[in-house]
C-alpha positions in Angstrom: -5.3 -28.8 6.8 -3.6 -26.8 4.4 -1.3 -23.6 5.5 -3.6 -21.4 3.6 -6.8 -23.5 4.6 -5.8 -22.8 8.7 -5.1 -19.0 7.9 -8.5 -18.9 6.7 -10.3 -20.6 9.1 -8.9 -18.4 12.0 -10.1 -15.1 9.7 -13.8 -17.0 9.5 -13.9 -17.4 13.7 -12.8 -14.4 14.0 -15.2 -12.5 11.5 -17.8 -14.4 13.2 -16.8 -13.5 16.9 -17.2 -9.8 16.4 -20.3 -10.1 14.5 -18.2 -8.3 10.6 -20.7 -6.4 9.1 -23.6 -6.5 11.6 -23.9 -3.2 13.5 -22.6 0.5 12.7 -20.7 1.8 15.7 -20.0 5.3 16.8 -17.1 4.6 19.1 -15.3 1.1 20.5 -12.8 0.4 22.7 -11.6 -2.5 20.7 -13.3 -4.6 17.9 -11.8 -8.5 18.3 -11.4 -8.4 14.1 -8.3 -10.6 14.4 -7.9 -10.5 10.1 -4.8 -9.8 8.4 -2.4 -11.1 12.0 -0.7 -13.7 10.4 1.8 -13.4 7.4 1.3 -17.1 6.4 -1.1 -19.0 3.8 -0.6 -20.4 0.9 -2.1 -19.3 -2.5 -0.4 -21.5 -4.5 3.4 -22.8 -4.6 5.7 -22.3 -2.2 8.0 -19.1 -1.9 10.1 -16.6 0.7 9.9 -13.2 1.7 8.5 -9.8 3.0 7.2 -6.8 0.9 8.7 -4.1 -0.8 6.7 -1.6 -2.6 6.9 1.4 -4.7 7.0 5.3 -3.6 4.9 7.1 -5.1 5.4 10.8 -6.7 2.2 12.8 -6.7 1.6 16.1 -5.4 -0.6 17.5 -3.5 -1.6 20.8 -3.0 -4.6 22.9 -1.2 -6.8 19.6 -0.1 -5.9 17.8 -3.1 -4.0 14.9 -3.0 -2.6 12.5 -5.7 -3.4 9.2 -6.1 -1.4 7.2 -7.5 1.7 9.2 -7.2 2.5 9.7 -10.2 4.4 12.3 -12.3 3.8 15.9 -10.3 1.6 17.7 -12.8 1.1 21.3 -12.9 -2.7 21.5 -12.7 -3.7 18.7 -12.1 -7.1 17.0 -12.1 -9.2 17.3 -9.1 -12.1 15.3 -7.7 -15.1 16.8 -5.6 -13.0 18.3 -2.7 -9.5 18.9 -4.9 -8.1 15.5 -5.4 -6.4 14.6 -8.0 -6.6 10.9 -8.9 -4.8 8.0 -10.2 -3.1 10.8 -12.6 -1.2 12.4 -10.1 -1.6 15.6 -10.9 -1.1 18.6 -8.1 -2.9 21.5 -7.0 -2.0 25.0 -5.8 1.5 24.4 -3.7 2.0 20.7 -4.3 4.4 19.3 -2.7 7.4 16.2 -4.5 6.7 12.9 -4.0 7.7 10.2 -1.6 10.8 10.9 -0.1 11.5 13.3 -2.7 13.5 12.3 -5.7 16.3 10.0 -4.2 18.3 12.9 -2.9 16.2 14.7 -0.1 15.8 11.6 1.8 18.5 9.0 0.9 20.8 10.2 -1.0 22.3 12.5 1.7 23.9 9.8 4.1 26.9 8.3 2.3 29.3 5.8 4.0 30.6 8.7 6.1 27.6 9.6 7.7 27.2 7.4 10.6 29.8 5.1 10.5 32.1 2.9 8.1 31.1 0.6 5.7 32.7 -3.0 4.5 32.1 -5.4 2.3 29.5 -7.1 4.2 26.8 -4.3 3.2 26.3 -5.6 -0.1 27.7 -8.8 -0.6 26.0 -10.5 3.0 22.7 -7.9 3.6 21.7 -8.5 0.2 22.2 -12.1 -0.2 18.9 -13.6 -1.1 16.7 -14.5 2.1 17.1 -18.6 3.8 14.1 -20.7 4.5 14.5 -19.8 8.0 14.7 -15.7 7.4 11.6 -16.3 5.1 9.8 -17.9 8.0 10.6 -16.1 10.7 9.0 -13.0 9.0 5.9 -14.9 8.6 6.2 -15.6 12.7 6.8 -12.4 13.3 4.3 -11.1 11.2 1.4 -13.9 12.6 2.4 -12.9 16.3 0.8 -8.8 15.7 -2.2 -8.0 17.3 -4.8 -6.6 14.4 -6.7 -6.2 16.9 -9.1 -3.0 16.3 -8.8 -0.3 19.3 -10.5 2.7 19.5 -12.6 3.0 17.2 -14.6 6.2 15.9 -16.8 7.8 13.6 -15.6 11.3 12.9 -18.0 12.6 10.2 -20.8 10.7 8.6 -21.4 12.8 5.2 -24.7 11.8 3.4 -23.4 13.1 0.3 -19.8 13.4 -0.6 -21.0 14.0 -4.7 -23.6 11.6 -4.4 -22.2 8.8 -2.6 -22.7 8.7 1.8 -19.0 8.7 3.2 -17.9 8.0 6.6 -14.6 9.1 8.0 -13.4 7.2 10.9 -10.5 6.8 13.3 -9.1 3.9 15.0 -5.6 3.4 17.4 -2.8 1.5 15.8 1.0 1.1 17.4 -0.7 4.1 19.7 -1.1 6.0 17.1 -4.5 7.1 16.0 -5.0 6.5 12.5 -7.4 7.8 9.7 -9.4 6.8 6.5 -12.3 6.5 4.9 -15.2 4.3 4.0 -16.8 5.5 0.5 -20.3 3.8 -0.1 -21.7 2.0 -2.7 -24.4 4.2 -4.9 -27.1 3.3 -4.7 -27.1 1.8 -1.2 -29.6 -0.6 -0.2 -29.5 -1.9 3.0 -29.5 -5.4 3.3 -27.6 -6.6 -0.5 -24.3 -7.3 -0.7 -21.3 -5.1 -2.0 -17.4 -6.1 -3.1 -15.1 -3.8 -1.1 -12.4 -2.6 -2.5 -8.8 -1.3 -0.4 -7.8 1.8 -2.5 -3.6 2.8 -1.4 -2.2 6.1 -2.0 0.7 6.3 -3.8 3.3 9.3 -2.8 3.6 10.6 1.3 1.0 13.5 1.1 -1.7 11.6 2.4 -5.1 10.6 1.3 -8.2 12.3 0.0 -12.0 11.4 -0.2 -12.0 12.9 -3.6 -9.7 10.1 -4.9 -12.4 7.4 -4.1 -15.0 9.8 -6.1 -12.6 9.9 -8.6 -12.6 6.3 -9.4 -16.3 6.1 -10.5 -14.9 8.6 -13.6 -12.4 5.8 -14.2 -14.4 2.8 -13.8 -16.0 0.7 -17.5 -20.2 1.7 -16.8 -18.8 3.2 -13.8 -18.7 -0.3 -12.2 -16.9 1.1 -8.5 -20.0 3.3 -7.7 -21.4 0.1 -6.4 -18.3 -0.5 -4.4 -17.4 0.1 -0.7 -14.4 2.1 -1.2 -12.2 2.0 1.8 -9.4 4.3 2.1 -6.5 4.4 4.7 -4.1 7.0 5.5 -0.6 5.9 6.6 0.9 7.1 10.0 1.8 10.7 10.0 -0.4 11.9 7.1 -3.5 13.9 6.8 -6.7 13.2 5.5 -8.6 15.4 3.4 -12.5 15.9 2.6 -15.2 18.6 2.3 -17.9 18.3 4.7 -20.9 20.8 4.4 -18.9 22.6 1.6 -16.3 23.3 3.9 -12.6 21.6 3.2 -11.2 19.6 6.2 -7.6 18.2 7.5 -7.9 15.3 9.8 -3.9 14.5 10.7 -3.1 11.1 12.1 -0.9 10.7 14.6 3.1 9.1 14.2 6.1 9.9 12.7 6.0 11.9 9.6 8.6 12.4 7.0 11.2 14.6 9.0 11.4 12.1 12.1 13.9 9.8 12.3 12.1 7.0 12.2 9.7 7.6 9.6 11.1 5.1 7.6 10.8 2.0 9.6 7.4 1.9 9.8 7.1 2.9 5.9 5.4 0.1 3.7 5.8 -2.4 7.1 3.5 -0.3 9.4 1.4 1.0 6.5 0.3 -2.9 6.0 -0.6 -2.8 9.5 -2.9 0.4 9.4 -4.5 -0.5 6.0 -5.5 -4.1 7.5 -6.5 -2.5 10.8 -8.7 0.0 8.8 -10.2 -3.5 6.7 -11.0 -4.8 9.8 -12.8 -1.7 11.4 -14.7 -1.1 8.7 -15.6 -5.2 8.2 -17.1 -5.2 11.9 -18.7 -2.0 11.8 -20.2 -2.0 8.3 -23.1 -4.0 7.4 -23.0 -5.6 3.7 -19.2 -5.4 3.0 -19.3 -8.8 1.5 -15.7 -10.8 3.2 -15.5 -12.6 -0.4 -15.1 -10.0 -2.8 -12.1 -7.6 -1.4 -10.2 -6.0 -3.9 -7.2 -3.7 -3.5 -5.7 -1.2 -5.4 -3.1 1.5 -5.8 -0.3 2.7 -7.4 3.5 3.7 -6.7 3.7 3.3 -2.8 0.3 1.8 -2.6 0.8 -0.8 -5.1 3.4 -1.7 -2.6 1.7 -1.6 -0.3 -1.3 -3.5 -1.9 1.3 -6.5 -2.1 2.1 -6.7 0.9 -1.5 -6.4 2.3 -2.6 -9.4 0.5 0.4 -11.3 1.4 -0.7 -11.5 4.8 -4.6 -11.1 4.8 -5.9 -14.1 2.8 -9.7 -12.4 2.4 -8.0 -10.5 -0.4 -8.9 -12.1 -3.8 -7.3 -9.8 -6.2 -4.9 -7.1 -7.0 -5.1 -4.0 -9.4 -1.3 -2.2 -9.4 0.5 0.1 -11.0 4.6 0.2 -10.8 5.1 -1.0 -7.1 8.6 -2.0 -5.9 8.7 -5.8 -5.3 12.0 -6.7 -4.2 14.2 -4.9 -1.5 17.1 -7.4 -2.4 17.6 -6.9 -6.3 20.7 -6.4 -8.0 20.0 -3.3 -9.6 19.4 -1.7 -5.2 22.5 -3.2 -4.5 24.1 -2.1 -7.6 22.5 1.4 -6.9 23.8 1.7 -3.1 27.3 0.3 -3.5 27.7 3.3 -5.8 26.4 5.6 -3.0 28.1 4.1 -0.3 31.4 4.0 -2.4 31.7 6.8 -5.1 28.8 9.1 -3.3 26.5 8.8 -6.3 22.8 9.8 -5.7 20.4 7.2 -5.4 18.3 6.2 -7.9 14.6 5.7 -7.5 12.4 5.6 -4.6 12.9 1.8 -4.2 16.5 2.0 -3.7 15.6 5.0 -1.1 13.2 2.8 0.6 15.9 0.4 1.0 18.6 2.1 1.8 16.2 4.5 4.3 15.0 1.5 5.7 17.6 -0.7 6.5 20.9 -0.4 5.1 21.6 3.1 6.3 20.3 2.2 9.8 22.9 -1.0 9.7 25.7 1.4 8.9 25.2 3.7 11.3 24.8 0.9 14.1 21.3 1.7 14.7 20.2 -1.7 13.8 21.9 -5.0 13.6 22.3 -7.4 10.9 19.6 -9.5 10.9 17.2 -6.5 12.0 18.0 -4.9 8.6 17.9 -8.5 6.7 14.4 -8.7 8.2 13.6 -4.8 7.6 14.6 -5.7 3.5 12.7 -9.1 3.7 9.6 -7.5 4.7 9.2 -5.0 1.9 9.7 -7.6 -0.7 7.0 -9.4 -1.3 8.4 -11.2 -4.4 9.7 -13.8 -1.9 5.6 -14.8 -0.9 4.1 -14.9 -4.1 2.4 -18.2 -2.3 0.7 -15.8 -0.6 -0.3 -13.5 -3.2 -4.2 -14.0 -5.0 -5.1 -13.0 -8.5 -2.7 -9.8 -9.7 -2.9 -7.3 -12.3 0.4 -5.0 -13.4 1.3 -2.1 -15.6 4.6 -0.7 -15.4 6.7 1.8 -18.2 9.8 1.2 -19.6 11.3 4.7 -18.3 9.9 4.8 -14.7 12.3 6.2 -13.0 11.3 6.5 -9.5 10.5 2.5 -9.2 12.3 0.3 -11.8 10.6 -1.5 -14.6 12.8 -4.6 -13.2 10.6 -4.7 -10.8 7.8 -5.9 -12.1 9.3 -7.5 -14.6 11.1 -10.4 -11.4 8.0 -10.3 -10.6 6.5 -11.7 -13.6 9.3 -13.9 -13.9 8.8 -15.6 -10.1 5.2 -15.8 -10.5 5.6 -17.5 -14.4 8.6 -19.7 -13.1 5.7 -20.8 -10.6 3.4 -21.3 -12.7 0.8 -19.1 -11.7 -1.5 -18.6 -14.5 -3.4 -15.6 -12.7 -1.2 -12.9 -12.8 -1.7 -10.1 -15.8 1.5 -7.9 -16.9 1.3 -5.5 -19.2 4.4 -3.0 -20.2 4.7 0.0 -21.6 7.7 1.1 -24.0 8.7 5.1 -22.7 6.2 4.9 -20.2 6.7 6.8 -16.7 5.8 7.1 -13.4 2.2 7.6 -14.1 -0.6 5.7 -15.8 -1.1 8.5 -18.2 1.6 7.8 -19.3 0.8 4.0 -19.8 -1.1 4.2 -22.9 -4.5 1.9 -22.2 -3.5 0.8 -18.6 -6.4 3.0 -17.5 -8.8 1.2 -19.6 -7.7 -2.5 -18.5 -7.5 -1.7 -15.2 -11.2 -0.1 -15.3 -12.0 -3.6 -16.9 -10.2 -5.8 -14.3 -11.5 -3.9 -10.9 -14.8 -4.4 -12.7 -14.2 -7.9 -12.4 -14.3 -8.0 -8.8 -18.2 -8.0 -8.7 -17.9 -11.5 -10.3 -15.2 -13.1 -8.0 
C-alpha cells in the first residue's frame, strides 16, 4: 500500500468511527476525528519539507476584517457585518498587517540583541533540509493528536444575509479556538455540498462577512452552494453580527505581543484550521469528505499549503502570494544583512523566518536543529508530494512576500512534473489581488471547479 494510499485509509476509519457528517452537536467533550494527524502521503513524486507561508497585510477596523491581507486600504469594502474581503481594504481604525511591515516585529533584534552571531546562522541553518530532517517533520507532524476536544456551538444564526451560519468553538494546545461554518444557500438537508477551508490573510483575525463576501466574487455565484468553513488562528478574534448587533468572540493563546507568538505562527495555525475541518466534518451533516477546497491569501495561502500537505482529503488549492520556502536565498540573503549591517528586514516572509527561528537560535532560546525544524515546517516547497491540485497568482512588486516565492515553487512542482498546478504572474502587481489584474476572475472560475472534483 502506497504512503499516500495508508494516510488515507486511516482518515476513512476514522471519518467512519465518529460518524463525519451524521449528527449536529451542541457541545462535546471530544470528537475521535483523527484527519489531518499525519504529515505524510504522497500526491505524486517524492519531495522534503515543512511549510512556510505568506503574512498577510490587511486591516481591519470596527468588526471588519480583511481577507486576504492585502494592501491596507483607506475605505475599504465591507461585507454584511464590516468585512472587507479578498481586497483587503480597512475600516474605521484598521490596524497594519501581519507583523507589521518588517520593522515592528523583526526588524528590531539585530545580532546584538540576545546574543552573538557566527557564521553558522546562515551558511549551516539555511542549508537545504536532509532526507532525514524532511522525515522527521513528517513524524513529528503524524504523532499530533487532531483529536477534536471541546466542542461548542456558540451562536446558530438563521440568517447571516441570507445564508444560516454557525459559530463554534473547540480546545486546541488548551487553548480554545474559534471559527465559523457558513452554509450552503439554499440548504437542503440530505444533498451533498463541497466544503471549502477559507484562511485569513494578515493577524487581525477573521470575520463572517468575508465568507458572505465570496458569493460577490464567485462566476454565477458558484460558493453560495458551498460550506464555507472559516478558522481563526490562536490569539485572534472573531467577528459577526448576530440579531443586528456586532460581536467579538476572542480565542484564547498568544497574541502578537507575547513572546511566543511566533512559534505557533503558520505551524499551530495548521493545527487549528485542521482541528476546525474535523469539528465541523463530525458535526455537520452533508459536508461531502471528497470535495474540500481551501483558500486564502498572504498568510492564509500559507497556510492553505501547509494544511493540505498534511490532510490528504484536501483536493485542491486556490492562493494568492503565500511564502513557500523558509530556506531561500533571497531570506538568507535578507537576514545576513540584518544580522550583519542592521538593515531592516524585508517582507513578511523573511520576518516569519527570522521571528520564528533564527532569532530564537541566536538568542539561545532554541537549538539548532529546533530552529532547522521550525524553518522546515513553514516551507512546504520541500512536500509538494504532498500537495493536490494548486492554483497561484502572485505580482511582480509584492513586497511583503516575494514574487520568488511562487515562482520555486513553480519551478519544483514543473521540475516534478506535476501537470496540475496553475501560475499566473502579474508584471507591477502587489500585495493584493486588486492589484492582479484578472486573478479575481480565474480564481472565481477555479473555486467553481470544486463542485466537479
Amino acid at each position: 500500500m502506497s504512503y499516500r494510499m495508508q494516510r488515507n485509509a486511516i482518515f476513512l476509519v476514522c471519518l467512519m468511527a465518529v460518524g463525519c457528517g451524521s449528527r449536529d452537536t451542541e457541545t462535546t467533550d471530544a470528537i475521535g476525528g483523527d484527519a489531518g494527524a499525519s504529515g505524510a502521503a504522497g500526491r505524486g513524486v517524492e519531495a522534503g519539507a515543512s511549510g512556510a507561508a505568506g503574512m498577510g497585510g490587511g486591516a481591519a477596523g470596527a468588526g471588519g476584517q480583511a481577507g486576504f491581507g492585502g494592501e491596507a486600504g483607506t475605505g475599504g469594502e465591507a461585507g454584511a457585518s464590516g468585512a472587507a474581503g479578498m481586497g483587503g481594504g480597512a475600516g474605521a481604525g484598521g490596524q497594519a498587517g501581519f507583523g507589521g511591515e518588517a520593522g515592528s516585529a523583526g526588524a528590531a533584534g539585530s545580532a546584538g540583541s540576545g546574543g552573538s552571531a557566527d557564521a553558522s546562522i546562515w551558511i549551516d541553518l539555511f542549508a537545504e533540509p536532509t532526507a532525514d530532517e524532511i522525515a522527521a517533520v513528517r513524524y513529528e507532524w503524524a504523532a499530533r493528536d487532531m483529536t477534536v476536544q471541546g466542542w461548542q456551538v456558540e451562536a446558530d444564526i438563521p440568517n447571516a444575509a441570507g445564508y444560516r451560519a454557525k459559530i463554534v468553538s473547540h480546545v486546541v494546545d488548551g487553548y480554545r479556538h474559534n471559527g465559523y461554518i457558513r452554509y450552503p444557500r439554499p440548504y437542503v438537508p440530505g444533498n451533498s455540498y463541497p466544503v471549502l477551508v477559507f484562511n485569513h490573510g494578515g493577524n487581525s483575525g477573521h470575520n463572517l462577512g468575508a465568507a458572505l463576501f465570496l458569493e460577490r466574487d464567485s462566476a454565477n455565484g458558484c460558493t453560495s452552494g458551498y460550506f464555507i468553513i472559516g478558522p481563526t488562528f490562536r490569539g485572534e478574534a472573531l467577528d459577526y453580527m448576530d440579531g443586528g448587533q456586532p460581536v467579538q468572540l476572542q480565542a484564547e493563546g498568544p497574541g502578537v505581543d507575547d513572546d511566543n507568538y511566533w512559534w505557533s505562527v503558520f505551524d499551530g495555525d495548521v493545527d487549528d484550521t485542521i482541528h476546525l475541518l474535523n469539528g465541523a466534518l463530525a458535526t455537520t451533516p452533508d459536508m461531502d469528505v471528497n470535495r474540500i477546497g481551501v483558500h486564502g491569501g498572504s498568510r492564509g495561502a500559507g497556510v492553505s499549503y501547509l494544511v493540505a500537505v498534511r490532510d490528504p482529503r484536501v483536493k485542491m488549492l486556490g492562493l494568492y502570494y503565500g511564502a513557500t520556502n523558509a530556506i531561500a536565498p533571497e531570506i538568507k540573503e535578507n537576514i545576513r544583512a540584518h544580522v550583519e549591517e542592521n538593515l531592516a528586514l524585508a517582507g513578511r516572509d523573511v520576518n516569519l523566518a527570522w521571528s520564528a527561528a533564527v532569532e530564537p537560535y541566536i538568542q539561545g532560546t532554541l537549538s539548532f536543529a529546533e530552529a532547522r525544524s521550525a524553518l522546515i515546517r513553514r516551507s512546504p516547497l520541500y512536500f509538494i508530494d504532498q500537495l493536490p491540485a494548486v492554483q497561484v497568482h502572485h505580482g511582480t512588486q509584492d513586497t511583503s512576500v516575494s514574487v520568488e516565492q511562487s515562482r520555486d515553487m513553480k519551478n519544483a512542482m514543473d521540475a516534478a512534473g506535476r501537470t496540475d498546478f496553475e501560475y499566473y504572474e502579474y508584471d507591477g502587481g502587489g500585495h493584493s489581488p486588486n492589484s492582479l489584474n484578472g486573478a479575481e476572475a480565474l480564481m472565481e472560475q477555479y473555486l467553481c471547479s470544486l463542485k466537479d472534483v
